[in-house]
C-alpha positions in Angstrom: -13.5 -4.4 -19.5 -15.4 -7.6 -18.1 -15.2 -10.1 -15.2 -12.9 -12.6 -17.0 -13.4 -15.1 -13.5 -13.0 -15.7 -9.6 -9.8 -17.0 -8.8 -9.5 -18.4 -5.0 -6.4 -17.1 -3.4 -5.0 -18.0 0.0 -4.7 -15.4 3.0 -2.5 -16.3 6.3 -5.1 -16.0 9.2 -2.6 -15.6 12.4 -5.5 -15.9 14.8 -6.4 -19.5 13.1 -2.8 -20.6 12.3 -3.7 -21.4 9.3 -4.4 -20.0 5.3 -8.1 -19.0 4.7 -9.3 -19.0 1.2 -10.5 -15.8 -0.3 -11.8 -15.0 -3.6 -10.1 -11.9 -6.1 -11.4 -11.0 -9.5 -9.8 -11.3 -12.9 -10.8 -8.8 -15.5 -10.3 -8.9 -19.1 -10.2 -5.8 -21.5 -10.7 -6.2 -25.2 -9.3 -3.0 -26.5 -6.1 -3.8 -24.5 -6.0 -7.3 -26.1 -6.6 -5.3 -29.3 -3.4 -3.1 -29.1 -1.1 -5.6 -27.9 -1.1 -5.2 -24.6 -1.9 -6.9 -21.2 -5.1 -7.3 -21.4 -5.7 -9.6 -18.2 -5.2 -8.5 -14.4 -6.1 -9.9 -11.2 -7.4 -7.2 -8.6 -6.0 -7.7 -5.1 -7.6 -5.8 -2.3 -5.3 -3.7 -0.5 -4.6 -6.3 2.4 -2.6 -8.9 0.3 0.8 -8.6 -0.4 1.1 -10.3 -4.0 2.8 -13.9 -4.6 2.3 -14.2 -0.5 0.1 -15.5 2.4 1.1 -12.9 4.6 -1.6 -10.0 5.0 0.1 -6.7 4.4 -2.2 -5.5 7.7 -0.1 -7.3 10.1 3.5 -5.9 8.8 1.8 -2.8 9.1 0.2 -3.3 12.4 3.8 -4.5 13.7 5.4 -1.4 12.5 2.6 0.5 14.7 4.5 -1.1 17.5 7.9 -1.4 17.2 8.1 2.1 14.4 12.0 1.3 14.5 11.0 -1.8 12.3 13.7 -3.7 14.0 12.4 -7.5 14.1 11.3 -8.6 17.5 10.7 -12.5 16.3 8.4 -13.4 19.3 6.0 -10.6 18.9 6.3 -10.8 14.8 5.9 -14.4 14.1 2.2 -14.4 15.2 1.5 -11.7 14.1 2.4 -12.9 10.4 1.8 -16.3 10.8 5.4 -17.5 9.7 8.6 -18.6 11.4 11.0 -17.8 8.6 13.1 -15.1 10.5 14.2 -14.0 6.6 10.8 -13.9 5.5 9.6 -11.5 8.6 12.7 -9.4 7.9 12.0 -9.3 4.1 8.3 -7.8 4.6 9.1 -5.4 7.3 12.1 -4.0 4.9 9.8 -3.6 1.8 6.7 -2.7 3.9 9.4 0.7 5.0 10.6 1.4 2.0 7.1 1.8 0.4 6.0 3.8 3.3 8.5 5.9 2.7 8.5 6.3 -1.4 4.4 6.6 -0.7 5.4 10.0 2.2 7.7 11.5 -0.6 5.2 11.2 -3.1 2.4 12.9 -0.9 4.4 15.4 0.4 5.4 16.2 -3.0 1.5 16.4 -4.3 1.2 19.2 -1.0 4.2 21.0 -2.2 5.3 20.3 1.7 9.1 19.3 2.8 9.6 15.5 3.2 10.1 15.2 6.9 12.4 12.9 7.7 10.3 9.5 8.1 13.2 7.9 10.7 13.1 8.1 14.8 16.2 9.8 16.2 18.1 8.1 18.6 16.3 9.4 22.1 12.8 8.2 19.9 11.9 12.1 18.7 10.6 12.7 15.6 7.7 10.8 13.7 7.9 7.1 12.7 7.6 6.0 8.9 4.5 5.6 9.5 3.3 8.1 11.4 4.9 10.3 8.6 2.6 8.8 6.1 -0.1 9.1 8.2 0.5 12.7 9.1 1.0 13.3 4.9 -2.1 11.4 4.4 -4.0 13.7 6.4 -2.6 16.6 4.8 -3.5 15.7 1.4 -7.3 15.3 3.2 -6.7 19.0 5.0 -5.8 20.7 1.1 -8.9 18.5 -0.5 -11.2 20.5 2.1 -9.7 24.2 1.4 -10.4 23.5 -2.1 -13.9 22.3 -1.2 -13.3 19.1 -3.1 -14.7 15.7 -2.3 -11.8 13.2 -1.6 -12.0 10.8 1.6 -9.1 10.3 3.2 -7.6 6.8 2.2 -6.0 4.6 5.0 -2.2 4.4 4.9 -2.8 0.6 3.4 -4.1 1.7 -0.1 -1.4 3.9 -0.7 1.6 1.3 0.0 -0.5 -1.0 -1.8 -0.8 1.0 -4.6 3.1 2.0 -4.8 3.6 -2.2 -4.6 1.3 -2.6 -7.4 3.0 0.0 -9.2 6.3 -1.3 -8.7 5.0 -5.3 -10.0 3.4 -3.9 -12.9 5.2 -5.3 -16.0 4.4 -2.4 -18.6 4.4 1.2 -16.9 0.7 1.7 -15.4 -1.0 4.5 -17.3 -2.1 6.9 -15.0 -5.0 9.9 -15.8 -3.9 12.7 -14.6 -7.6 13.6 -14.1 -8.1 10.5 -12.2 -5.5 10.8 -9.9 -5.6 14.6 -9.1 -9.2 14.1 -8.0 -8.4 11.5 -6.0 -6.2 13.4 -4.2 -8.6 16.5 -3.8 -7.1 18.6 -6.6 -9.1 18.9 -9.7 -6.4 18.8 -13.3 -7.3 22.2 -15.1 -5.2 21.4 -18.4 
């Protein structure tokens, strides 16, 4: 695998009004090329949604204040740096849903029941983000009673990776190895 080149990308910058160039890699892999495969990829850092301007951190940090994820359009729209009422909606819908596929999926790594990532209707319970927080730290809490290296990974990398996932044309091909140790779990077979 190499560097293939530096593509410039655009990023909305709410506090500027305005998109701010950035700059994501391209890779090229040979051997992929070689079996027929996709053998190109661009690397987006956690913080960009793909195919958008909008930073995934701001849907995020609106869900920290309105958890419900119902769309308050005076407080969202500067916080994304858009007006489109369908656009807001759109983001804060998908950001949910992969908050909540990326709880399940820790949960089930812990061997821990999915707790329900919805607020009831006096506010009790955990948010859907607050759940993936809470599973988050619970995948850091099992690393340390196995005495295994893993730091614990902000809630942004794991929705990002379940978007990636979800993009991906071909199924991503995921080392077991790879994966248990970056959850703290070493693979014995």
């Amino acid at each position: 695998m190499r560097i293939r080149s530096y593509l410039s990308r655009k990023v909305r910058s709410p506090e500027e009004d305005k998109n701010t160039p950035i700059t994501i890699i391209a890779i090229f892999c040979p051997t992929a090329k070689a079996r027929g495969r996709q053998y190109t990829k661009r690397l987006l850092p956690p913080f960009l949604i793909p195919h958008c301007v909008i930073c995934r951190e701001a849907v995020l940090a609106y869900l920290r204040l309105h958890p419900d994820g119902v769309l308050h359009a005076a407080v969202a729209s500067p916080m994304m740096g858009t007006v489109d009422l369908r656009t807001m909606r759109r983001h804060l819908g998908r950001a949910l849903q992969l908050i909540t596929e990326a709880t399940g999926t820790l949960r089930k790594v812990v061997g821990t029941a999915l707790v329900a990532p919805t607020r009831g209707a006096e506010g009790a319970g955990p948010s859907a983000l607050e759940s993936l927080q809470e599973a988050a730290q619970e995948i850091a809490h099992a690393a340390d009673r196995k005495q295994a290296s893993a730091a614990a990974l902000p809630v942004l990398v794991y929705v990002h990776a379940l978007e990636m996932d979800a993009r991906a044309r071909d199924p991503l091909v995921r080392v077991t190895t790879l994966v248990l140790r970056t959850v703290g779990f070493h693979d014995t077979g």
